[in-house]
N, C-alpha and C positions, 0 to 999 in steps of 0.2 A: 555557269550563266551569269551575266551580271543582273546587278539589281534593279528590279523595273522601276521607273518613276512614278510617283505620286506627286501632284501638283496641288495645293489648293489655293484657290483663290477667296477669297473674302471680303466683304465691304454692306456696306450702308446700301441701300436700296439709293438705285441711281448713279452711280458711282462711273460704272463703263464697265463691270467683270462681265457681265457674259459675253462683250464685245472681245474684250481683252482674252478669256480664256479660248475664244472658238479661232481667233489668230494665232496664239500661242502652239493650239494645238495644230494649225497647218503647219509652223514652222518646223516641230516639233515630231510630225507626222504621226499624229499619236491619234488613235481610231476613241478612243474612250474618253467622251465628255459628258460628265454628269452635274445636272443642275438640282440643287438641293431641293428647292421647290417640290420636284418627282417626287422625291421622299418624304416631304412631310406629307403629299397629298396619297401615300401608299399609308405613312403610320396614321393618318386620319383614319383612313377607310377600318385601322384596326381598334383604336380606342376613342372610344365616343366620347360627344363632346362634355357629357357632364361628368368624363373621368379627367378630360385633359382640359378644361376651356378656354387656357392661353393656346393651348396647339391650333385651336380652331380659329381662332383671332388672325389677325395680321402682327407680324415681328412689330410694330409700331403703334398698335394701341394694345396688345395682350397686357399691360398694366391693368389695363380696366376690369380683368380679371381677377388681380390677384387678393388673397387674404390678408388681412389684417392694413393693411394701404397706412394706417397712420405711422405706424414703427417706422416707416421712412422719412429721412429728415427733408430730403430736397425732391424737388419732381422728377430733376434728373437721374435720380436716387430710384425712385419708382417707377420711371422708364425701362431703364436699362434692369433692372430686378426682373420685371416683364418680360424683355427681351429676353434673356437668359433663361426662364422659365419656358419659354416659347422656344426655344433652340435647344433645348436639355434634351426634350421630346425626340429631335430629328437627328440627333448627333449620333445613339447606339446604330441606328440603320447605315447612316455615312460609312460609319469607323467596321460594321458588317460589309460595306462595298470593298474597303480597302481592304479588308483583310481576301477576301475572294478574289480581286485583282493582285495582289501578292501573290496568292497560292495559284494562279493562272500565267506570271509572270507574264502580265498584260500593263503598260503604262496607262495612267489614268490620270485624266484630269477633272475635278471636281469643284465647280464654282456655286458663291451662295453666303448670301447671307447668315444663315446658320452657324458657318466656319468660325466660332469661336473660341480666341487662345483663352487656352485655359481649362476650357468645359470640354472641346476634346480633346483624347492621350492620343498624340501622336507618337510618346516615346515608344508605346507598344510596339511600333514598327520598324524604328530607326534600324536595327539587325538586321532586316529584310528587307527593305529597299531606303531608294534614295528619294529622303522625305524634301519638300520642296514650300513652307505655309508663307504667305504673301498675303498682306492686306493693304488694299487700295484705301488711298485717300483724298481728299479732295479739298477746295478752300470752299467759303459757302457760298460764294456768289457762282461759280463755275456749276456746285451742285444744285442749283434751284436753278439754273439753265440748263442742264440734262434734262431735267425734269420737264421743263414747258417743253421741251425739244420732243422728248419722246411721246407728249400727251399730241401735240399735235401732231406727229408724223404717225404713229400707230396706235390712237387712243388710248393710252397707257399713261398713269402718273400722275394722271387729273386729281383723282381721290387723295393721291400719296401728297400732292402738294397741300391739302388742306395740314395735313399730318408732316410737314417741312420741319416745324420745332422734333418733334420728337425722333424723326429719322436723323437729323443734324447731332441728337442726344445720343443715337446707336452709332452713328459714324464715330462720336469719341469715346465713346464707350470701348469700342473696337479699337482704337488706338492707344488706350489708358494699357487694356489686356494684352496687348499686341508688344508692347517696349514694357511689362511685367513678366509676361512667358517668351521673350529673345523671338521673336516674329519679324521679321521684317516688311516696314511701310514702305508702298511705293506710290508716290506723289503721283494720280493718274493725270497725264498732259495728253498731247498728240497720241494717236494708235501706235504708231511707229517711235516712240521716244519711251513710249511707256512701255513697248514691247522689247526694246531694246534694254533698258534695266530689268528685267524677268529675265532676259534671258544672258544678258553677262554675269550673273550669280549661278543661272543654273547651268550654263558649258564655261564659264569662270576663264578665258583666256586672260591670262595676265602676263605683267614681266616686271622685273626692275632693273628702272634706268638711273642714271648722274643724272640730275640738274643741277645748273649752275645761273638758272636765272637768278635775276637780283628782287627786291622784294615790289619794286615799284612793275616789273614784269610778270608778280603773278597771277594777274587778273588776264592777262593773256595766256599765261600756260591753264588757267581753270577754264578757259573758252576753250579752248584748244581739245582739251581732255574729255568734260563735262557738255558743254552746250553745241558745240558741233558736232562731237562723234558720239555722244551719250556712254561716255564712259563713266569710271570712278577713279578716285584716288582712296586709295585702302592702307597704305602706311609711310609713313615717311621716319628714316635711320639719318640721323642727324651723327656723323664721326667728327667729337670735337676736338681739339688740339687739347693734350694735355691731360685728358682722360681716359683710363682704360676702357671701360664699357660705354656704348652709344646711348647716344639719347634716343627713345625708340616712341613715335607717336601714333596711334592706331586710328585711322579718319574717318575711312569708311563713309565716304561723302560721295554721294551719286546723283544729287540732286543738284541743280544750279543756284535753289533758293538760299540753301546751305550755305553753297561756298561764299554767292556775292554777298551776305549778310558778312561771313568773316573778313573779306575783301572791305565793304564798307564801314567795319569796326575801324582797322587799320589806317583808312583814309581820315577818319576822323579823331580817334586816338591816337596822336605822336605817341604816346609812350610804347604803347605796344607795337607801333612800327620801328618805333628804335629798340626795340628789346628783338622784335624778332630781323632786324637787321642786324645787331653784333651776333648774333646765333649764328645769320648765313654766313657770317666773317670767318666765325671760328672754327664751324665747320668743311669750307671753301664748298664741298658739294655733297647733294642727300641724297640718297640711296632712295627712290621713291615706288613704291608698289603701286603700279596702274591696273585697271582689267577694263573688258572690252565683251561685246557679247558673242563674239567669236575672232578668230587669229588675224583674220584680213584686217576688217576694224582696226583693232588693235596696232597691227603694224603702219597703216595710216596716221595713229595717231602717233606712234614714234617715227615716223617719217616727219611729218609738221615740225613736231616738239623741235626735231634735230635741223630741218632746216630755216627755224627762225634762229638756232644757235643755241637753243637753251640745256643740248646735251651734252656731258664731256665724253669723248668718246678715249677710250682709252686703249 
């Protein structure tokens, strides 16, 4: 039997996971969606509050809680300590669901604040299925627009925006832990853009083609890849004239923010445009790892790439 999936999703209160998890799992056709919420209000009902008093808090003020408050040096210091003391609590229950979902060969997906890299061992399970940990992120004007969004369409978030500084402290919080324990961020945009990067890592259709665009053409092969079809670029084999072993670069760029920032270094620094101009010379063309969130995708975007010319077909 193959290995069932395990999905978590994770983010800052406001973000879009439960939106993103409960599309993911239509896609995915996966019966099992668990919001962490459920859990902490199961391990409430078991340890009382004057055992746990950040579990009974909100992830966003459980500081207020804690002992000894001055040993920390910054507020954000003492947020996030909070935070973590407040998710400590609800993680042994999670990492109980996963393991029952394993031994039932049932895919699962489990979205929540909670989910944090680090505090839970995912390794325990890597053997036994295919682990899946994703944390949303977001910029902060976008996240303090969820928020009025969701307090007026379903009364929800009102409270949380008084508490905006310190949920903005558990968002980097969450990304400090996140690029520390190899987690991967995914920038939450459109439903369908952000659903499309979950899910070209987790069915991973790839390929590698020639490109022979030139350097001033690839702000159009990163549209091409990236912002139309939400793809990635995951490596580029530079074969240079004259050397045995390839130059080998691992990108791993799936975001559009990404690429156009490196796009705009280039426009604005000649030197690294003429440095990575004798590159493409020497190399004539790069071996490029694309992926796509499944094959059709994917072959779209080597249809494009190929009929603006930027593939050598050989």
């Amino acid at each position: 039997m193959r290995k069932p999936y395990v999905i978590l999703i994770g983010s800052a209160s406001g973000i879009g996971k439960s939106t993103i998890a409960a599309e993911l799992a239509k896609s995915l056709n996966i019966k099992h969606l668990i919001e962490s919420d459920f859990i902490r209000a199961v391990v409430r009902g078991i340890i009382g509050k004057e055992y746990a008093p950040a579990l009974h808090s909100s992830s966003y003020d459980a500081y207020k809680h804690l002992r000894n408050k001055n040993r920390y040096e910054s507020y954000e210091e003492l947020v996030s300590a909070g935070f973590d003391e407040h998710a400590a609590s609800v993680i042994p229950g999670l990492e109980k669901i996963i393991q029952r979902a394993i031994t039932d060969y049932d895919d699962i997906i489990i979205e929540g604040v909670h989910l944090v890299p680090g505090l839970i061992n995912i390794e325990q399970f890597k053997d036994y299925a295919n682990i899946y940990f994703f944390v949303l992120s977001s910029d902060e004007e976008s996240h303090k627009e969820r928020f009025v969004k969701r307090a007026v369409q379903i009364h929800r978030g009102g409270k949380q925006l008084d508490f905006f500084r310190e949920n903005r402290i558990i968002h980097d919080h969450l990304l400090k832990q996140a690029r520390a324990n190899d987690v991967t961020v995914i920038k939450a945009e459109a439903i369908d853009k952000t659903l499309d990067k979950i899910l070209a890592i987790i069915n991973k259709a790839c390929a590698t083609i020639n490109l022979i665009n030139d350097v001033d053409e690839l702000a159009d092969v990163i549209d091409i890849i990236i912002t139309k079809n939400n793809g990635s670029l995951e490596k580029v084999v530079y074969n240079i004239k004259g050397f045995k072993e390839p130059l080998v670069r691992n990108i791993n760029v799936s975001d559009f923010e990404s690429a156009e920032k490196f796009v705009d270094t280039l426009k604005k620094d000649e030197s690294k445009k003429e440095y990575l101009n004798e590159l493409y010379k020497l190399s004539e063309y790069r071996k490029t790892t694309i992926c796509a969130s499944n094959q059709e995708k994917l072959d779209e975007i080597i249809k494009e790439l190929t009929d603006k010319g930027y593939v050598l077909n050989e």
